[in-house]
C-alpha positions as CSV (number, residue, x, y, z in Angstrom):
1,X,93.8,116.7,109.1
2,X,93.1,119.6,106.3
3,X,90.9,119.4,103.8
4,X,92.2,120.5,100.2
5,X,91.6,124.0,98.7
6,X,90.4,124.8,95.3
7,X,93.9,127.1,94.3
8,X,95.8,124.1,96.0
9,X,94.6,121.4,93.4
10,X,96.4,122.0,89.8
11,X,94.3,118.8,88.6
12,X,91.4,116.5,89.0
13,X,89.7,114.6,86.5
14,X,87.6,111.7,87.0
15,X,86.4,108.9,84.6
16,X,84.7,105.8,84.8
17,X,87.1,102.6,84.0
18,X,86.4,99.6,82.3
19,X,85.6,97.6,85.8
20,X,83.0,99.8,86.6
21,X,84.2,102.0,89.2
22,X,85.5,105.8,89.0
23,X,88.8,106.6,89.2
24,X,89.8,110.2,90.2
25,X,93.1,111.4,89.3
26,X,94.7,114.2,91.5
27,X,97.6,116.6,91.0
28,X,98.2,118.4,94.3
29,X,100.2,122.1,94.4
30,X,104.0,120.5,95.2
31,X,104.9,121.0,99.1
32,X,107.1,119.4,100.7
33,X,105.4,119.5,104.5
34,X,101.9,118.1,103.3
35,X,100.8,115.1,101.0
36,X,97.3,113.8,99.2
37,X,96.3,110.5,102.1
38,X,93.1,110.4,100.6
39,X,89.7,110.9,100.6
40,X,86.3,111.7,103.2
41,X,83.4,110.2,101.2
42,X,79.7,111.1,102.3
43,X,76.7,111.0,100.4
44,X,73.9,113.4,100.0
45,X,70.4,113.9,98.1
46,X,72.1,111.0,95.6
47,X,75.4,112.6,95.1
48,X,78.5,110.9,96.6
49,X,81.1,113.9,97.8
50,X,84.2,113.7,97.7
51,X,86.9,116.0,100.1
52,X,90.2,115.3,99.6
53,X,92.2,115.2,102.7
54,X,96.0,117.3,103.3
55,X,98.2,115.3,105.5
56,X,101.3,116.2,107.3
57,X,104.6,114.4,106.0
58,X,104.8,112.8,110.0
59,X,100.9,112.2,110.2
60,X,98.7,109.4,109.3
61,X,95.3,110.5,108.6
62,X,92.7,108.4,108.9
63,X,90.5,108.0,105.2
64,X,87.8,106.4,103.4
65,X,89.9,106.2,100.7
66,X,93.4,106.1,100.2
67,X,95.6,107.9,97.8
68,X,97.6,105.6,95.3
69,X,100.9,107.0,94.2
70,X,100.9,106.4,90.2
71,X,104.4,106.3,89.3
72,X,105.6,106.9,85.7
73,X,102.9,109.1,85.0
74,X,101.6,112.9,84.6
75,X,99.3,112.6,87.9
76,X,100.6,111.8,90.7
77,X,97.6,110.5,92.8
78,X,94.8,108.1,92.0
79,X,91.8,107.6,93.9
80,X,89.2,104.7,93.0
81,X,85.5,104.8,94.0
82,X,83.6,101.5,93.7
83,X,80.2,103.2,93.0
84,X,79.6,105.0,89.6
85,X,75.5,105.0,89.8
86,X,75.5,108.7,91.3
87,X,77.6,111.9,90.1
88,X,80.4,112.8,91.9
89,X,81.4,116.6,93.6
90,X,84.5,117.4,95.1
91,X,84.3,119.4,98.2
92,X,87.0,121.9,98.7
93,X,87.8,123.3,102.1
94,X,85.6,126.3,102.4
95,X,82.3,124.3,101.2
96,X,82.1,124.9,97.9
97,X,82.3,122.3,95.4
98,X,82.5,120.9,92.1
99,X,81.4,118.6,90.0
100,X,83.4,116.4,88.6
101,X,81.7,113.2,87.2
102,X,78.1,112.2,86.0
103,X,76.9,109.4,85.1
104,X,75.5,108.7,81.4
């Protein structure tokens, strides 16, 4: 199991739905040998973060949550994560991170 790089991730974006929950929208670099599975969630000093985990085509990783092919449109991967009290950084393999949602 690989954690995602920042130069391998064309896209993330994440928004709060209607429900209530966040849902993160991921566009991956295309390679045919790995795929999104999903995501490691941990929390910390009231930030959830996120890291996104690189599977192998013949692997199963194990995740917290799982990656939801969206057919039919412009990002191929959607994540949802039921708690939107607490801002939201995506860790990227070498330990840096991001922000990529806040609370109002």
């Amino acid at each position: 199991m690989d954690i995602y790089q920042k130069d391998q991730l064309d896209l993330v974006e994440a928004t709060m739905a209607d429900d209530g929950v966040i849902r993160i929208s991921v566009m991956p670099l295309m390679e045919s040998a790995h795929y999104l599975a999903g995501a490691m969630l941990d929390s910390d000093d009231g930030r959830q973060r996120v890291q996104l985990v690189r599977c192998g085509v013949s692997e199963e990783c194990a995740v917290d949550v799982k990656a939801e092919v969206t057919q039919g449109t412009p990002d191929p991967y959607t994540l949802t994560l039921p708690d939107a009290s607490q801002p939201v950084d995506l860790v990227y393999a070498d330990g840096t991170s991001t922000t990529i949602f806040s609370p109002n």
